[in-house]
C-alpha positions, -999 to +999 in steps of 0.1 A: +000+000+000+028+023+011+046+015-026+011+027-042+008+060-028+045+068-028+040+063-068+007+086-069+030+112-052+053+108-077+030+112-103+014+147-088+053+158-086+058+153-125+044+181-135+062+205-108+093+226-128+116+207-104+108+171-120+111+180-162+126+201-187+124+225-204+120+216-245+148+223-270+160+213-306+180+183-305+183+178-347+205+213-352+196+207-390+163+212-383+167+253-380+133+258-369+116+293-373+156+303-393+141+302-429+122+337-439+088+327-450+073+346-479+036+328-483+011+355-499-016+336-519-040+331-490-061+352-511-071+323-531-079+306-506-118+319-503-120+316-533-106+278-537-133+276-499-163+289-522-155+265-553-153+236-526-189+246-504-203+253-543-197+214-553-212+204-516-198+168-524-199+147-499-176+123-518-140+141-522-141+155-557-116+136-576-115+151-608-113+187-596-083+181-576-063+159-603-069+192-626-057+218-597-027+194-598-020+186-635-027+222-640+004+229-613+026+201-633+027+181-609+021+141-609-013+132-603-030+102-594-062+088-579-063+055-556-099+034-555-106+013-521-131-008-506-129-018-469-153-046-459-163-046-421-158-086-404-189-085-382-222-089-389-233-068-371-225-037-386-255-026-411-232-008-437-207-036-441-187-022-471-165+016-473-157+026-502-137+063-512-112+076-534-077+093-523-061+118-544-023+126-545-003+152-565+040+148-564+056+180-566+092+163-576+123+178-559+138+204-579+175+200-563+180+163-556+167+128-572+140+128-550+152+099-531+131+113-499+098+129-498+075+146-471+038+144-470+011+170-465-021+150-457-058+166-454-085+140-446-117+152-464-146+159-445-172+174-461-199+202-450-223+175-444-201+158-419-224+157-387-196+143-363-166+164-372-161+199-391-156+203-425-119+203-438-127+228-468-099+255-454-077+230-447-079+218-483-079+254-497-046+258-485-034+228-488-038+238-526-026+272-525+006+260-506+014+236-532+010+265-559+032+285-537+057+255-534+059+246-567+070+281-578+104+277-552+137+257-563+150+252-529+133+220-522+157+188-518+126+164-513+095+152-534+064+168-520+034+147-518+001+165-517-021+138-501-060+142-502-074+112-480-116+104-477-128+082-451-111+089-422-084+061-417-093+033-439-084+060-470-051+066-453-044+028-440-052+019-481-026+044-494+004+040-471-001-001-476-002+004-509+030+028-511+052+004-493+033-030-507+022-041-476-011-065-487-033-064-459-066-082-460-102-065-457-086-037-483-091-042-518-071-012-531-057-003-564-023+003-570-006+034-568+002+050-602+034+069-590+056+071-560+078+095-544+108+089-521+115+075-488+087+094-466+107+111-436+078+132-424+042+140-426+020+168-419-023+163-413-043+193-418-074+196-399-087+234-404-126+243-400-125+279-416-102+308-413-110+320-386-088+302-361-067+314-330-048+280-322-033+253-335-043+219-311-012+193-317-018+158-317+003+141-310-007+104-299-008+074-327-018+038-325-010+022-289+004+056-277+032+059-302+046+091-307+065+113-327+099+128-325+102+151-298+117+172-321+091+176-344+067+192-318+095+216-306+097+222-341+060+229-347+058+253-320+081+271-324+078+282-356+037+284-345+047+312-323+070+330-344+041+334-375+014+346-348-004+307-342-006+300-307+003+266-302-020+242-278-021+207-265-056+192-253-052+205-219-026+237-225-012+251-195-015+291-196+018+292-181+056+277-171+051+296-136+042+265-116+040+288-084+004+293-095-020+267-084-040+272-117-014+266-137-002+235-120-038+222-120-040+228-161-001+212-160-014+178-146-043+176-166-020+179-193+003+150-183-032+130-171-049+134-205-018+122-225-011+094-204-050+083-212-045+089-243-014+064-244-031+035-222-061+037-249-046+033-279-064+052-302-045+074-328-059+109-325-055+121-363-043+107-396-008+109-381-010+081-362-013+061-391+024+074-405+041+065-371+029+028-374+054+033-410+083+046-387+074+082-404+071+111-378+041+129-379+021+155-362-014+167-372-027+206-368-058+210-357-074+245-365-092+253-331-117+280-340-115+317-320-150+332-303-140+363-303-117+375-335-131+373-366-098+386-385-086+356-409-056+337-395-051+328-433-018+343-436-002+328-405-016+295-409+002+295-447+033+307-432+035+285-403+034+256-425+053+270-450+083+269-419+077+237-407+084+224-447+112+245-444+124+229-417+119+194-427+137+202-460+172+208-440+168+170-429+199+150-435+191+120-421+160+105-401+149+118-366+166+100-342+186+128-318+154+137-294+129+114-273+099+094-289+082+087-256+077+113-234+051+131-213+043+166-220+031+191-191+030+220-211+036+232-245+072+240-241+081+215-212+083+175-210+093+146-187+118+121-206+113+084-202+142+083-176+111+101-154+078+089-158+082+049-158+104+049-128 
């Protein structure tokens, strides 16, 4: 018994100042927030939001993306799949969708590596989760912007992904041909490189004043450590305040509100990790040994100036940022507790 609460104890202590870190960059290539960002075409995005709310297809529209993309020279391809459920039970046994992917190939290298930026597609009639049209807006304008710079080392993929994790499971099996069964998929008509890192995009509207980072995939794997540090920080340099589920308002731990949000931090992520369950599409890339994070656009109640701009910029860095890469992540942790946006307890800490 004594044993038992010794360890709660312990537990309430992690998120105290004395008992973890603060964050830092462990991959100096990475250069977060270094690289001058010059995005300004987040003036198509309305109009790219209006085309999209226009079609009101519930199904992703195939053919309009592959000519956004043809029309940007890039490669474009479409991927059928079917997923049938294994229990009777279910009344709609069979899901069916279409993913969409566009290759912007490296300009400077033989696009031996790649990076991916992934939007799920949820349409306006989506009655359990918002609508991804901004998301996909500027996931478009971005890879018009991109494919205008010479600078990038690694192939781009564009990656539009319907129904939810079966789209996404069907692609990446199908990219490294991994045959899985209960997905009948077809084959991919082109490839990029070796896929270091992904990006998810999950952005209601414009009109956002954080970015919520997920962070937790299947069985509570996680990313590189360093690929949140990265993400914030260049979050807070173009105006995006970064957030996790239950974001601390402050490093002063003096403050008995702030230690309270702290360990609701550290006792959300640990549930998170016990359950299993992959919060976003980047869960699926981690299972692939491909770090990934997904932004989740967390709508503001009280500004109604577009966060357009930033948004575009911010990921404009973080592809910056990936594109220094010179070899996989490996420097920082990739299990780790996190009490606050811009502090964490290593391994070493919380299983002892």
């Amino acid at each position: 018994f004594l044993l038992y609460v010794i360890g709660i104890i312990w537990l309430l202590a992690l998120p105290l100042d004395d008992y973890n870190d603060g964050c830092y960059i462990s991959e100096n290539a990475l250069m977060p927030a270094m690289a001058h960002t010059h995005y300004n075409q987040f003036r198509d995005v309305n109009g790219i939001t209006e085309d999209l709310m226009k079609m009101s297809s519930r199904n992703v529209p195939a053919k309009w993306l592959l000519k956004h993309f043809k029309k940007l020279g890039f490669d474009a391809y479409t991927q059928n799949f079917t997923f049938r459920q294994p229990f009777n039970y279910v009344k709609d046994k069979t899901i069916t969708g279409t993913n969409v992917y566009g290759i912007l190939r490296a300009p400077r290298k033989a696009g031996t590596e790649a990076i991916v930026l992934n939007v799920p597609y949820r349409s306006i009639h989506n009655i359990t989760q918002k609508s991804t049209h901004a998301g996909l807006a500027l996931m478009i304008s971005l890879a018009s912007y991109f494919q205008t710079k010479t600078y990038w080392s690694k192939d781009i993929i564009f990656l539009v992904t319907e129904k939810e994790y079966y789209g996404l499971q069907a692609w990446l099996e199908s990219y490294y041909g991994i045959p899985v069964s209960g997905i009948e998929r077809e084959e991919l008509g082109g490839r990029g490189g070796s896929i270091q890192s992904a990006i998810t995009l999950e952005i209601p509207s414009e009109y956002v004043e954080s970015f919520n980072l997920k962070l937790e995939g299947i069985n509570g794997q996680l990313p590189n450590l360093d690929v949140f540090n990265m993400a914030v920080r260049i979050c807070q340099r173009q105006g995006i305040t970064p957030t996790l589920p239950r974001p601390a308002s402050s490093d002063n731990y003096e403050s008995p509100n702030a230690y309270m949000a702290s360990l609701m931090t550290v006792l959300t992520m640990m549930s998170k990790h016990a359950i299993g369950i992959p919060t976003g599409n980047h869960g699926l890339f981690l299972k692939f040994h491909i770090e990934a994070i997904t932004l989740q656009g967390v709508l503001s109640d009280r500004s109604y100036s577009s966060k357009m701009p930033n948004m575009g910029r911010a990921v404009e860095g973080i592809f910056r940022s990936l594109n220094n890469l010179l070899e996989r992540f490996h420097a920082s942790y990739f299990f780790y507790v996190l009490p606050s946006e811009h502090r964490y307890i290593s391994i070493g800490l919380n299983s002892t």
